[in-house]
Each structure stands twice: as C-alpha cells, then as structure tokens.
N, C-alpha and C positions, 0 to 999 in steps of 0.2 A: 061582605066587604064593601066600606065606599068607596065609590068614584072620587077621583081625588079632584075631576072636571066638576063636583059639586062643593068645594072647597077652593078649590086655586079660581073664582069667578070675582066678576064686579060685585060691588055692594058687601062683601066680606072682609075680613080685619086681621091682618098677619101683626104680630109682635116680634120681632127678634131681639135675644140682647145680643152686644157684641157684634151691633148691626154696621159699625162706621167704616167695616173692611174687612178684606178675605172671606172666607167663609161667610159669614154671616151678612155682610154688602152683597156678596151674589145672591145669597139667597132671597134676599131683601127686593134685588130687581128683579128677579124671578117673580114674584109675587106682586111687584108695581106692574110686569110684563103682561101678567093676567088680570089685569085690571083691579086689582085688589088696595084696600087702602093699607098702607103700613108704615108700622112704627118703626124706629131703630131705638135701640137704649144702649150706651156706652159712656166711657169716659171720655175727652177730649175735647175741648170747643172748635176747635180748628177743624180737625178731623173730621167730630161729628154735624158741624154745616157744610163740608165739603158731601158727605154724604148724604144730606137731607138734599142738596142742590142737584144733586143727581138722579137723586129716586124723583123729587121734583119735576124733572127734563122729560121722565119716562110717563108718569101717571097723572100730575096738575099738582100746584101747592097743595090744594084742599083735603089731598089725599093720602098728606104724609106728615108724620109727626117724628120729631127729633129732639130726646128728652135722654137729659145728662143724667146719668144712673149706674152708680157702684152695686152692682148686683150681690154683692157680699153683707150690704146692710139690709134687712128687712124690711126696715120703716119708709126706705128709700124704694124697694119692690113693689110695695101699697102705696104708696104716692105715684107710683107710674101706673097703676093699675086704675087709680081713680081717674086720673087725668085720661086714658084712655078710654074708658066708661062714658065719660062726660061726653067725648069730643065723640066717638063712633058708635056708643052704646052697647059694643059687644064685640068678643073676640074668639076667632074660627081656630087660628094657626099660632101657636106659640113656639118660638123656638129658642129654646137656652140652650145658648152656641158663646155667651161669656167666656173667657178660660184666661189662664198667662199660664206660665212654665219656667220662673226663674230654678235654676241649679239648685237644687238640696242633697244634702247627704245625711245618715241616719241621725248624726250627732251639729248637726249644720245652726244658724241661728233659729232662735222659735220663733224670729217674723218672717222669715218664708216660709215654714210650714204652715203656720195660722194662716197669709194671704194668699196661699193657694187653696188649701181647703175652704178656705171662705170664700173664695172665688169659683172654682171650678166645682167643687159641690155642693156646698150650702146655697150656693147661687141660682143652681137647678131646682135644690129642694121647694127651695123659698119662691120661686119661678111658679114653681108647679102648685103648689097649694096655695100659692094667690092666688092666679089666675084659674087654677082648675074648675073650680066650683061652681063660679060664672059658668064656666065654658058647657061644664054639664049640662046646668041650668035650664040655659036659651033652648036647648032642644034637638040644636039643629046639628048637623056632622062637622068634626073639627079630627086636628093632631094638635098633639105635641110632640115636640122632635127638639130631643137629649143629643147634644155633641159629645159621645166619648170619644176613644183612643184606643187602639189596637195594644197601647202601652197599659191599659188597663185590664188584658187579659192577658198578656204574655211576662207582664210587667218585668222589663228586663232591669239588670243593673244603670245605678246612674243617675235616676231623678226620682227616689223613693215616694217623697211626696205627692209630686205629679201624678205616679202610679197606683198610688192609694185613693187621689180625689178619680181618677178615671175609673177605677173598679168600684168605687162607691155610686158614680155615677147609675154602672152597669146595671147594677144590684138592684137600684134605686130605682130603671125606669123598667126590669123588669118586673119590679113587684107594682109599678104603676099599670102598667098595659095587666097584668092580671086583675085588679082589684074594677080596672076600669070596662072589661068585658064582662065584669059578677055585678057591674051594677046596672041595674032596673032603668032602661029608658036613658042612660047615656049615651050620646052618639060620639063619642071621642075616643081616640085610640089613641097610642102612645109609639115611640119609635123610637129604636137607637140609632144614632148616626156613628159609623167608626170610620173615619177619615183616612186612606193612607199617606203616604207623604206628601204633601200640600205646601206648597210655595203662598205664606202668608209673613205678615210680620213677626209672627211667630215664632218661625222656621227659621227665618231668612240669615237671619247673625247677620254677618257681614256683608253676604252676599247681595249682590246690585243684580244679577241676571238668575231668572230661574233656572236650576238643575236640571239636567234632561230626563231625570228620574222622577221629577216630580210633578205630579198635577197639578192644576193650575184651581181655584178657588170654582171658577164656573165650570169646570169638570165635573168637579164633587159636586155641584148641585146637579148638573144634569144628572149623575145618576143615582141620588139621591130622589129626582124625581121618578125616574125610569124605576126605580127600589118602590117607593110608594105607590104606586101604578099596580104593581106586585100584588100590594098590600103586606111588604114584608117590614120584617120588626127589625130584625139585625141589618142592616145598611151597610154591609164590610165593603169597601169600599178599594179596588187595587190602587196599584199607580204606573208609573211606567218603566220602576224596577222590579215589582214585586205583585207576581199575576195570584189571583185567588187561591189556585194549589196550596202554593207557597203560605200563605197567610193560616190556611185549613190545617196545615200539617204544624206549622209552629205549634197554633193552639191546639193543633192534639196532642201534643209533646209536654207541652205545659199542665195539663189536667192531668197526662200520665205520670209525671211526678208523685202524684197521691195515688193513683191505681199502683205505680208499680215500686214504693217506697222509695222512689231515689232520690236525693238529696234538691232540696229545694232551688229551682235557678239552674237545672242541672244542664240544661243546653249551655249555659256558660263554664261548666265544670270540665276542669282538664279532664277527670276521668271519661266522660261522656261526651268526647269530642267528636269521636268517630262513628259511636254508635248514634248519636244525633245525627252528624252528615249521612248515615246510613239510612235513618228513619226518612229525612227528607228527599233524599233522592228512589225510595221506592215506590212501583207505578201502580 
C-alpha cells in the first residue's frame, strides 16, 4: 500500500475537475495545503478565478493553474492535459469530481439525459484514459479518485439519469483499480469516493444556510483523506444524518432485491414497507 505522505508532497501535481467549488475546491486546497501544485478544471470565469485566487493565497501563483474545461467533451480533456504537461511535466493526483444533477424522469427531455451522462460519466471515462497513461508511465505513485454517489448504488426513485451516470461511474472505477493492480510496474491506484450529504451548489436549491444534516465540502475531504490513509477503495462517506450502519444496511437491501426476487426498488414498495423498516432496524 502507498503512503499517501508520498503523494500529497511538494513538487507533485493534483488535477481536479470541478475544481471551482464544493467538493472538489476543498479538495483542490487540501492539495495546495500539502504543498502540491494544482490544477482546477471547470466551467465559469468568474468562479473559476475566484478559485485559482484562492488556491493562489495558499501555495504561490506558480503553482496553480485554472483552465476552463467542459469535461463532457474529449477534445477539450486533451487540451487540458497538454497544457498541464507543458506547464508541470506530470501528474500524481487526478480527481474527476465534475458532476451536475438537473431532475430527469424516464420519459423526461433527451438533453438532460445526454448532459448528465456526458458529464458525470463520460467525463470520468475520458478523465481517466487521458490522463491515465502518463500517470502510469512517469513511474512514480499516484491516485485517481472517482466522485460517485450513494444514489449510484441504492439508486432510489427520482433522478433516473443521475443514478445510471453514478452506477456507471462505480462499475467504471472498479474495473479501473482491477486492471491497474494487473498492470506491471504501475504505481497508481484508483478510488471511489461516495459522498454522503454534502452542502455544495449542488445540493443546496434554495437554500442560503447549510442543513444540520449535512457535511460540509471540507469534511468529505478530510475523511476522504483519513479513507486514503487506509488505502481504501470505497470512500462511503456518512453525514450527520445518516451514520455508516444505516448506509450498509440500505445497500444490503438493494443487492437483495436480486438474491431474494423482489421487485425492483422494493424498499420503496408499499409491499415491503415494513419488512424494510424491519431489515434496517435489526442489530
């Protein structure tokens, strides 16, 4: 297992997309915090020089790059990637942490399903098989660290799309962390990160003040880092409504759906209302 103190160091090179806030802004200064140089990649000009000004404050201009980038286009993923090349010659930490979540339903318009799976998973894909290869390459120990979603394994009713790019997600950086421990003299490991409820622009709708439910963006990295430390792959992450138990026993409910034939979603099924509440409250 690596030391993650030989990766989070000076002289090293973090990428994040979906660097200009929440999640991926902390994790971005988490990684300015360690001395490290780092990138942010996102939409928004505003936003994302507010954010390069900040990671700026923590680590020196020198050591930070803020590059406008729809991570749902390819062309636009290699163009960040050369530019990154150029300016630090190599990259330790990647982390495709891109996402959105507008409302879809099964029958809903075809450009919100296209912009979320082109976002939230093709944006990984293409994340990962840019930068992978380099990453291999150089020799030297790295991660990559996949933002899914708990909605990606228990995939409840409600945002169908959302819950297909998050299970895609899953699928995607499991078979990544397999292929990447079968290969010969790779020092890169791969990791999921599943977020629990997280006060981000995301989340937030309306809301001006954080939930008392919910963690806050530098939580989840700290124990996103304390995960890594581990050297663990799944990252489930609680919040301050919903302790680990709770999360364990959901998704053992949901996988028993197909062990024990019942009807798909069936924790939302009138039939299975009580025998769910039963399942979860057993010690």
């Amino acid at each position: 297992m690596t030391n993650i103190q030989d990766i989070f160091k000076q002289s090293n090179v973090a990428v994040v997309t979906g660097g200009a806030s929440g999640i991926g802004l902390a994790a971005a200064k988490h990684f300015a915090k360690a001395g490290m140089s780092v990138v942010i990649a996102d939409l928004g000009g505003e936003k994302l020089a507010n954010a390069r000004a900040e990671l700026e404050a923590i680590v020196g201009q020198e050591h930070v790059m803020a590059v406008e980038t729809d991570v749902s286009q390819k062309e636009q993923i290699e163009a960040l990637e050369r530019a990154v090349i150029q300016r630090f010659g190599r990259v330790h930490v990647l982390m495709n942490n891109a996402g959105i979540g507008p409302e879809t339903s099964i029958f809903s318009a075809q450009a919100g399903w296209d912009n979320i799976l082109a976002v939230n998973l093709l944006g990984v894909i293409n994340g990962t098989r840019t930068f992978g290869p380099g990453m291999i390459a150089h020799g030297e120990p790295g991660l990559i660290i996949n933002t899914g979603s708990k909605q990606g394994i228990t995939t409840p009713p409600g945002n169908p799309a959302y819950n297909i790019s998050k299970a895609g997600v899953k699928v995607f950086t499991e078979a990544l962390e397999h292929e990447l421990r079968n290969t010969e003299r790779a020092r890169i490991s791969a990791h999921l990160l599943i977020p629990g409820f997280v006060f981000t622009g995301l989340t937030k709708g309306d809301r001006q003040e954080k939930p008392a439910g919910a963690w806050t963006p530098e939580q989840t990295v700290a124990f996103m880092v304390e995960s890594l430390e581990r050297g663990d792959f799944y990252i489930l992450c609680p919040d301050n409504d919903v302790a680990r138990p709770v999360d364990e026993r959901r998704m053992a409910w949901a996988v028993g759906d197909i062990i024990e034939n019942r009807p798909p979603l069936s924790r939302w099924h009138k039939d299975y209302a009580d025998k769910f509440k039963a399942f979860l409250e057993q010690k």
